[in-house]
C-alpha positions as CSV (number, residue, x, y, z in Angstrom):
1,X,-28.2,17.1,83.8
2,X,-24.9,16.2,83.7
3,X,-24.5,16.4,79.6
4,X,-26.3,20.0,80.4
5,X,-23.3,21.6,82.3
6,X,-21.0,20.2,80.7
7,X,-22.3,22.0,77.3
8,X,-22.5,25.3,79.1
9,X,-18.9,25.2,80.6
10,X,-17.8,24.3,77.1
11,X,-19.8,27.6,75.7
12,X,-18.3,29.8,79.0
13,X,-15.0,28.8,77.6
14,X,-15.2,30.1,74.5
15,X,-16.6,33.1,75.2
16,X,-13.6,33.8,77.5
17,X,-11.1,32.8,74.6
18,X,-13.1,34.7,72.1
19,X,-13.1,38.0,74.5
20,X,-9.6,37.7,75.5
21,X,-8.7,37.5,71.5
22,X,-10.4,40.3,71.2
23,X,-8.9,42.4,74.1
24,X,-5.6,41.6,72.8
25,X,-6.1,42.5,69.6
26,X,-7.6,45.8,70.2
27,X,-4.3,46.4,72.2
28,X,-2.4,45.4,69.4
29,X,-4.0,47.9,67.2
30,X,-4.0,50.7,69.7
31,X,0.1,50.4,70.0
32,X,0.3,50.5,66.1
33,X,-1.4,53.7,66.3
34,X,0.4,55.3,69.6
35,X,3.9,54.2,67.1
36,X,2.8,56.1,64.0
37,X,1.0,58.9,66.0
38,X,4.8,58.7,67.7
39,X,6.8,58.9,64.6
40,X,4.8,61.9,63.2
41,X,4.7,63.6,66.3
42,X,8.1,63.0,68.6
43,X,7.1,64.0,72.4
44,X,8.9,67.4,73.0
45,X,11.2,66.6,75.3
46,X,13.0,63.6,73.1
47,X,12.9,65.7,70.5
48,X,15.0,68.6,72.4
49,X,17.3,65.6,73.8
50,X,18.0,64.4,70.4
51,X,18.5,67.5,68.8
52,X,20.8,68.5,71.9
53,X,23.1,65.4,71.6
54,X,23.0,65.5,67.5
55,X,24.5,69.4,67.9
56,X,26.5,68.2,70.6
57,X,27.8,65.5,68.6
58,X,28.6,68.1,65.5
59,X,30.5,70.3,67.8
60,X,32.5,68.5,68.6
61,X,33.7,66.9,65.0
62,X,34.1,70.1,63.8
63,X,36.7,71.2,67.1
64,X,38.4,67.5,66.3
65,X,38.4,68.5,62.3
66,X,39.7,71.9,62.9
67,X,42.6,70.9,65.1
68,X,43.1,68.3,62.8
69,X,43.3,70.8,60.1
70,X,45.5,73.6,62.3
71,X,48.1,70.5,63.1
72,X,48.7,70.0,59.2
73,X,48.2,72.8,57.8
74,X,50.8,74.9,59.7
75,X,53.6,74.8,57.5
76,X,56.7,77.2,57.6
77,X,59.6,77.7,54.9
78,X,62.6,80.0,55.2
79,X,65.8,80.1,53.1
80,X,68.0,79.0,56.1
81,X,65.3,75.9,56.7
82,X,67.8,73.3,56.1
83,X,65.2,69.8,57.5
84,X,62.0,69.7,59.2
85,X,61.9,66.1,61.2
86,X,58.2,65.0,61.6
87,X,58.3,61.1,62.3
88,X,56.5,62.0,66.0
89,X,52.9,61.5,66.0
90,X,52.8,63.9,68.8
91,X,54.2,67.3,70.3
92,X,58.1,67.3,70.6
93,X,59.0,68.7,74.0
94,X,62.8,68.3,74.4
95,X,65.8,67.3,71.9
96,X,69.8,67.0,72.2
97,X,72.7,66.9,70.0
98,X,75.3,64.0,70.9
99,X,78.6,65.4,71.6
100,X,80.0,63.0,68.7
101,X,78.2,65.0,66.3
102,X,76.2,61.8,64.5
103,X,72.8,62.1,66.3
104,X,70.0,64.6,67.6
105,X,67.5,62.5,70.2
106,X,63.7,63.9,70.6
107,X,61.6,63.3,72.9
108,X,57.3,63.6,72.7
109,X,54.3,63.0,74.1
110,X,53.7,59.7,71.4
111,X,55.7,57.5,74.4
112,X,58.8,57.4,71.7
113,X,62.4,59.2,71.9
114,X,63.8,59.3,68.5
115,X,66.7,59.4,67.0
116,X,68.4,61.0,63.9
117,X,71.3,61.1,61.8
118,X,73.1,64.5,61.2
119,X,74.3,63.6,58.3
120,X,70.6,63.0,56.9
121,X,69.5,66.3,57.6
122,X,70.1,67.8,53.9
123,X,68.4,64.8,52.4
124,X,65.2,64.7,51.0
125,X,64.5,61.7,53.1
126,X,65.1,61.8,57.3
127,X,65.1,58.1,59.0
128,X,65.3,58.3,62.6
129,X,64.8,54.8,64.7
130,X,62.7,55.1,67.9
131,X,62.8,53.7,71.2
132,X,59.4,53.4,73.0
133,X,59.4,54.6,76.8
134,X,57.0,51.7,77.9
135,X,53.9,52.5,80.3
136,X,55.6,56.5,80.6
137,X,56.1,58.7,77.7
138,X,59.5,61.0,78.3
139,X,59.1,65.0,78.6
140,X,63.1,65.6,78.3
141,X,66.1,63.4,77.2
142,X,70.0,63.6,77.2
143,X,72.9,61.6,75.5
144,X,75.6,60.3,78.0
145,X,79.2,61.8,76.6
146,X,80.2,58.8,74.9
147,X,76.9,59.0,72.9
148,X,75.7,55.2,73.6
149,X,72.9,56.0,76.1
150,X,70.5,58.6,77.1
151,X,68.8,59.1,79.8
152,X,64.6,60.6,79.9
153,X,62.7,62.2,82.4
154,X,59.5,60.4,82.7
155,X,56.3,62.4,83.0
156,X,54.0,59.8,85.2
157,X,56.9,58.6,87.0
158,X,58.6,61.1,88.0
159,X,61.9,59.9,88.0
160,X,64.9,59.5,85.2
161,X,65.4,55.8,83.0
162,X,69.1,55.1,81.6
163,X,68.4,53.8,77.5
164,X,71.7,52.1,76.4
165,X,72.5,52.4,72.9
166,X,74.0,49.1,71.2
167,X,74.8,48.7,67.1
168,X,73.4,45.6,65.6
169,X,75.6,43.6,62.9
170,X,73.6,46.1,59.9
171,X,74.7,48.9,62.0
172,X,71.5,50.0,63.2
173,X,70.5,50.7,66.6
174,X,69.1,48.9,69.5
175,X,67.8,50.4,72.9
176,X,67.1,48.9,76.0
177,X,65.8,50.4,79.4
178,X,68.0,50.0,82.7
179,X,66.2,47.6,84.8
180,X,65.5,50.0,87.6
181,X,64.4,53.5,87.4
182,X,65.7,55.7,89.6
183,X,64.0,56.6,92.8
184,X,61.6,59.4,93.0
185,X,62.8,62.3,95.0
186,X,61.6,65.7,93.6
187,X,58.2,67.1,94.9
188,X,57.8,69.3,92.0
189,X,57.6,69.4,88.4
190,X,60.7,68.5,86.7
191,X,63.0,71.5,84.5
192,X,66.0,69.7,83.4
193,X,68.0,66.8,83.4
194,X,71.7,66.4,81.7
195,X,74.7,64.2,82.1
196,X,78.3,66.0,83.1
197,X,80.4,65.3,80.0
198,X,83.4,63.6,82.4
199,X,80.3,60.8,83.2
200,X,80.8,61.4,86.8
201,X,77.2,63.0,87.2
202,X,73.9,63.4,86.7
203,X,71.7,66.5,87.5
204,X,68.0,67.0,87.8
205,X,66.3,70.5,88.8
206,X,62.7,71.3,89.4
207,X,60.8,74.3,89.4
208,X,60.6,74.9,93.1
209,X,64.5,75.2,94.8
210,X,65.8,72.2,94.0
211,X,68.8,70.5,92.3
212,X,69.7,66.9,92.6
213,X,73.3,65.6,92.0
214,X,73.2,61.6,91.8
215,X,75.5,59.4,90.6
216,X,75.2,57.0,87.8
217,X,73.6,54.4,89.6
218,X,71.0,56.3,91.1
219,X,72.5,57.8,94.4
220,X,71.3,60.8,95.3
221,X,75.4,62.7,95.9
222,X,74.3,66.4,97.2
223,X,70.7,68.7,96.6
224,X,71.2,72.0,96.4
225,X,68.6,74.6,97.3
226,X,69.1,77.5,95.4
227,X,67.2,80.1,96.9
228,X,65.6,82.0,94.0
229,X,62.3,81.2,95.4
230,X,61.4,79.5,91.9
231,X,63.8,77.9,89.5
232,X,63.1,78.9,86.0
233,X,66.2,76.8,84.5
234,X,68.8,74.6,85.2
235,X,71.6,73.0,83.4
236,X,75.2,71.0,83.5
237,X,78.3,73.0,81.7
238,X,79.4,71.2,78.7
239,X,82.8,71.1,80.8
240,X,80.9,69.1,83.3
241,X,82.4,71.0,86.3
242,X,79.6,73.3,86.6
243,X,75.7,73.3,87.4
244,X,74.1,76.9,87.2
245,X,70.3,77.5,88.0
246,X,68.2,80.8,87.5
247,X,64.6,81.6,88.6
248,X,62.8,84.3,90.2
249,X,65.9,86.5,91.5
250,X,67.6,88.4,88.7
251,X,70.8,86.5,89.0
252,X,72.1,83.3,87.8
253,X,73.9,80.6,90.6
254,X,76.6,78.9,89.7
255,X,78.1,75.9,91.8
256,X,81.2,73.6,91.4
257,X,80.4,70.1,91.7
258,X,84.0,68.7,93.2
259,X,85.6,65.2,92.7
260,X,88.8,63.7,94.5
261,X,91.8,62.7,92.2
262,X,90.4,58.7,92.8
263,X,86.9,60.2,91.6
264,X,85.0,59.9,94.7
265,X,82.5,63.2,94.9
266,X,83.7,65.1,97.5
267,X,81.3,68.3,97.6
268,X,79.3,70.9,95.3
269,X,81.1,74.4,96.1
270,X,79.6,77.7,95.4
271,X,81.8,79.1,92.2
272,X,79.9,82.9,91.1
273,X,77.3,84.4,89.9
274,X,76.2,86.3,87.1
275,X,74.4,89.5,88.0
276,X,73.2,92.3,86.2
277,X,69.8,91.9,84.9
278,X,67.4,93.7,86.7
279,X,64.3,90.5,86.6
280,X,63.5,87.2,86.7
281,X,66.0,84.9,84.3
282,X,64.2,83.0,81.8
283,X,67.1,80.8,81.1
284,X,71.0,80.7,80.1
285,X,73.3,79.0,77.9
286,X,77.1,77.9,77.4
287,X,79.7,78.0,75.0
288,X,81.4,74.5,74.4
289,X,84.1,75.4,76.2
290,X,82.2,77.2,79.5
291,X,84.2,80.6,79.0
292,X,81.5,82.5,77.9
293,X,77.7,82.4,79.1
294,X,74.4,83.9,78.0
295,X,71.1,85.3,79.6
296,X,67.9,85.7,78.7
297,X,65.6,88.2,81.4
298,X,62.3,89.6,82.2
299,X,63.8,92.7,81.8
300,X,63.7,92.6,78.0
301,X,67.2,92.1,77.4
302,X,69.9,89.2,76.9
303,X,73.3,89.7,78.4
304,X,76.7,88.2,77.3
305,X,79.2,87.3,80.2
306,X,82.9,86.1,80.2
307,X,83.2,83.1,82.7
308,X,86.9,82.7,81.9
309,X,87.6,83.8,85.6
310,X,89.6,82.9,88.9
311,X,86.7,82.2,90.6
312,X,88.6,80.5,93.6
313,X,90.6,84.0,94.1
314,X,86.6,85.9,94.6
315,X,87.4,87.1,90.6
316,X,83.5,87.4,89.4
317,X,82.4,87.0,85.9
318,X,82.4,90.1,83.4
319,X,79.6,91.6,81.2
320,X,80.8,91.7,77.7
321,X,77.3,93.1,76.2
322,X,74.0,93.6,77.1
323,X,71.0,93.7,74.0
324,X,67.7,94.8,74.0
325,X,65.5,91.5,72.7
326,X,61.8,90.2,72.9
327,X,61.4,87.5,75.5
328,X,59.0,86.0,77.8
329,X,57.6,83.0,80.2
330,X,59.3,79.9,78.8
331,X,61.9,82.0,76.4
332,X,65.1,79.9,75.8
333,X,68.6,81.0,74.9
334,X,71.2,78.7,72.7
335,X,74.8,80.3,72.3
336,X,76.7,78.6,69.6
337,X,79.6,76.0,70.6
338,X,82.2,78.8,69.3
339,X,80.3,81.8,71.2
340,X,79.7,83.6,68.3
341,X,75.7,83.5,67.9
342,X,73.0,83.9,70.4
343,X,69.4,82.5,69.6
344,X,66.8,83.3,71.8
345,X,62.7,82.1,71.2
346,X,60.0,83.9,72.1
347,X,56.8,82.1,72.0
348,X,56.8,80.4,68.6
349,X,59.6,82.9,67.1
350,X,63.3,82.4,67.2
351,X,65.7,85.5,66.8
352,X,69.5,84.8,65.9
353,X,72.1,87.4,67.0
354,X,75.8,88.1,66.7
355,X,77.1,87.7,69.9
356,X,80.2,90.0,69.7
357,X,78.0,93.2,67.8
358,X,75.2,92.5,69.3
359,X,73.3,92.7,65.8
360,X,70.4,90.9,64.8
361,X,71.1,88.5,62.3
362,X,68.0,86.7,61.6
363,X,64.3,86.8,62.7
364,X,62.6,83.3,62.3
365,X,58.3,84.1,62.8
366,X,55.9,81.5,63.1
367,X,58.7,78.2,63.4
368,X,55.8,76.0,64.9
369,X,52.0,76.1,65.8
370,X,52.6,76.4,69.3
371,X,55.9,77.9,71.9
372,X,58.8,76.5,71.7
373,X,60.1,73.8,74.0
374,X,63.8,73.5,73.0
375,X,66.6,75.3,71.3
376,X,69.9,74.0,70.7
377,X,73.3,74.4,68.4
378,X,74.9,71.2,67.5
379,X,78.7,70.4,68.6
380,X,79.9,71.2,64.9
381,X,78.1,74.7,65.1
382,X,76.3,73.8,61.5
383,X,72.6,73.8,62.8
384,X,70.7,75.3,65.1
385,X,67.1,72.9,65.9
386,X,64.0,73.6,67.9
387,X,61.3,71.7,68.5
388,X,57.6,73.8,69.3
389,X,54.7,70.5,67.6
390,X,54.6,67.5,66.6
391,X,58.0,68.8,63.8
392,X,61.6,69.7,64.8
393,X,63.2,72.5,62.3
394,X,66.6,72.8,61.4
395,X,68.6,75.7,60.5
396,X,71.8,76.1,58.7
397,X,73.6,78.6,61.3
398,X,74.5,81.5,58.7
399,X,74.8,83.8,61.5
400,X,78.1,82.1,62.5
401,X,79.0,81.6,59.3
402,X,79.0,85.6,58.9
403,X,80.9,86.1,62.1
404,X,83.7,83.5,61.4
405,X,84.2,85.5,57.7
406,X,84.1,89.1,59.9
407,X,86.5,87.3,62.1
408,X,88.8,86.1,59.7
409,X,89.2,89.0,58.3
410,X,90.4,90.9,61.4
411,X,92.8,88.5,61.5
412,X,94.2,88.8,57.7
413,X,94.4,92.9,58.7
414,X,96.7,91.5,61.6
415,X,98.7,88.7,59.6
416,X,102.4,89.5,59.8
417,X,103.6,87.8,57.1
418,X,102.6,86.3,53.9
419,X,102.2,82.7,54.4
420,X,99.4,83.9,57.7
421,X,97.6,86.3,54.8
422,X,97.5,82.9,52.3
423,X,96.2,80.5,55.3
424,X,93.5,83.3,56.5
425,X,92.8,84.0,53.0
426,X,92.5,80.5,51.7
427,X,90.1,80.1,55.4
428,X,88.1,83.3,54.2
429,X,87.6,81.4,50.6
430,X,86.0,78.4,52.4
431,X,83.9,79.7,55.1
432,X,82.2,82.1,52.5
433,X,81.9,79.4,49.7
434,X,80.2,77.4,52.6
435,X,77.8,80.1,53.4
436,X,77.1,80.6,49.7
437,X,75.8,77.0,49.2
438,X,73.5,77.3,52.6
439,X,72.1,80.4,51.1
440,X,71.7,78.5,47.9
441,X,70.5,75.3,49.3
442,X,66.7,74.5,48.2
443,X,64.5,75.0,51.1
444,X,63.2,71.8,52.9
């Protein structure tokens, strides 16, 4: 009875092994089927996701390709091009000539302020050696008078960082970041920066009312609310007495920052203003020497002004021309160290004028890809640089050039005896064999 059961459990066994091999086989077979019938036929709805994403995908490798392409295929040439710098790996938004003459400094969006050697500038070759703004990258930069430091304007931290400038032993050189930043004061987005060339300031202006005066250790000395409802521009004269603002109001401010005989800051004084124009200011410029000043306005023209005034005895500036020129939001104005040529951008264009005629010199079309962010003469009044992309272009300044020869030769009509008509003569000679080579010179 016993040997009975025991066979028939044995047999209900393997029938349950046998069915369940079978059940899991037929599955087996079944999900080899739903995969082929799967890969023949994709549902509808994967399908449209995958074809979706793969467009997607395409789209936006072709907008990456073609911005590749428009970044290095814009190329510009001109018989004045005398260098164009492109060691940043991003767009250049600010650059500055030291007042010694040796170096420009750039600033860009690649976290990295560069800087360059004048005297390389008609090579084939242009070195530069970089300083990287750690953490930050810097949106504007400025050499300290004695040209071993700079200071930047950082974009995330809102504030200014001192760089100090040492030469190593091969003559190269070094940077390194003050310890501390300075503290954060503005509310608004940041203009301008620059250093008074007697070392006794530092300015900052944003594009609400406001102007900081600090000293060099990061003391906030005076602000000054300027009361154009907007500031459109601010800057430091190169005499470092002055700090001028323009904005919404068709006028340009200019104050007096005032220093004991021991140095201590005593006060910033109103000292004139410049008005005329009958809009908005875009922006204004100095001569080296702060007699004369330029503006660029809304109202479609730029204006030439003598500053050379008694401003303490209420005598106000003077308008020595006013020319018709194309501007608009963002325009900037250079004027020469000597006065003698105006350059004003517009959008990616850059027109160069002689300041005493009024005559357009030069038209410059297309200089870079995008607007241009800075515009500036060097000390020596050789070049004239701007910076728009990821390149900064350099001109030889045959404009003043032309009105040193035009010049000259006013003053050999004048010359009263002979040995004045030789030295003007002998001048005339080199200025014009100077402006001969530039024209010359192979283009960059």
């Amino acid at each position: 009875m016993e040997v009975a059961a025991l066979v028939a459990l044995t047999l209900l066994l393997g029938a349950l092994v046998i069915l369940v091999a079978l059940a899991v086989g037929r599955r087996k077979e079944e999900i080899r089927e739903e995969k082929e019938q799967s890969g023949e036929f994709p549902a509808e709805g994967t399908a449209a996701k995958g074809l979706a994403a793969k467009k997607q995908k395409q789209e936006k490798q072709e907008k990456q390709r073609s911005r590749k392409d428009k970044a290095s295929q814009h190329s510009f040439s001109h018989p004045l091009l005398a260098a164009s710098l492109k060691n940043h790996s991003a767009n250049v938004t600010c650059l500055d000539f030291s007042s010694n003459g040796k170096y420009l400094a750039s600033c860009a969006e690649d976290r990295t302020v560069r800087i360059w050697s004048t005297k390389d500038f008609l090579d084939r070759e242009h070195k530069c050696l970089r300083a990287n703004v750690e953490l930050d990258h810097a949106t504007l930069v400025r050499f300290s008078p004695d040209s071993r430091a700079f200071i930047t304007w950082l974009a995330n931290g809102d504030t200014i960082r001192v760089f100090k400038m040492t030469k190593k032993d091969d003559g190269t050189l070094s940077f390194k970041a003050a310890s501390e930043d300075f503290p954060q004061k503005h509310k608004a987005p940041i203009l301008n920066i620059g250093i008074a060339e007697t070392g006794k300031f530092i300015m900052s202006a944003s594009t609400d009312t406001t102007i900081h005066i600090w000293d060099l250790k990061g003391d906030v000395l005076a602000s000054i609310n300027t009361n154009q409802i907007t500031n459109s521009y601010a800057a430091i004269s190169p005499c470092g007495r002055f700090v001028a603002s323009c904005g919404f109001t068709p006028d340009v401010k200019v104050w007096e920052v005032c220093f004991g005989k021991g140095g201590e800051f005593k006060e910033v004084a109103r000292a004139f203003e410049l008005k005329g124009h009958s809009a908005g200011v875009h922006a204004f410029a100095f001569s080296n020497d702060s007699h004369r000043m330029v503006t660029v306005s809304k109202d479609g023209t730029w204006k030439l002004w003598n500053t050379d005034v008694e401003y303490k005895k209420q005598q106000d500036p003077y308008l020595l021309k006013t020319v018709p020129c194309m501007s608009s939001e963002g325009s900037r104005v250079a004027l020469s160290p000597d006065g003698r040529v105006v350059a004003i951008s517009d959008g990616c264009n850059v027109a160069m004028y002689n300041a005493a005629t009024g005559q357009l010199e030069e038209e410059l079309h297309c200089v870079h890809s995008e607007d241009i962010t800075d515009l500036k003469f060097d000390i020596n009044g050789r070049f004239m640089a701007c910076s728009g992309d990821k390149a900064i272009r350099v001109f030889h300044n045959a404009p003043g050039y032309r009105a040193a020869i035009r010049d000259m030769e006013d003053m050999l009509k004048k010359a009263q005896n002979e040995a004045m008509k030789q030295r003007v003569q002998q001048q005339i000679k080199e200025a014009q064999s100077a402006l001969d080579m530039v024209l010359a010179a192979p283009v960059d």
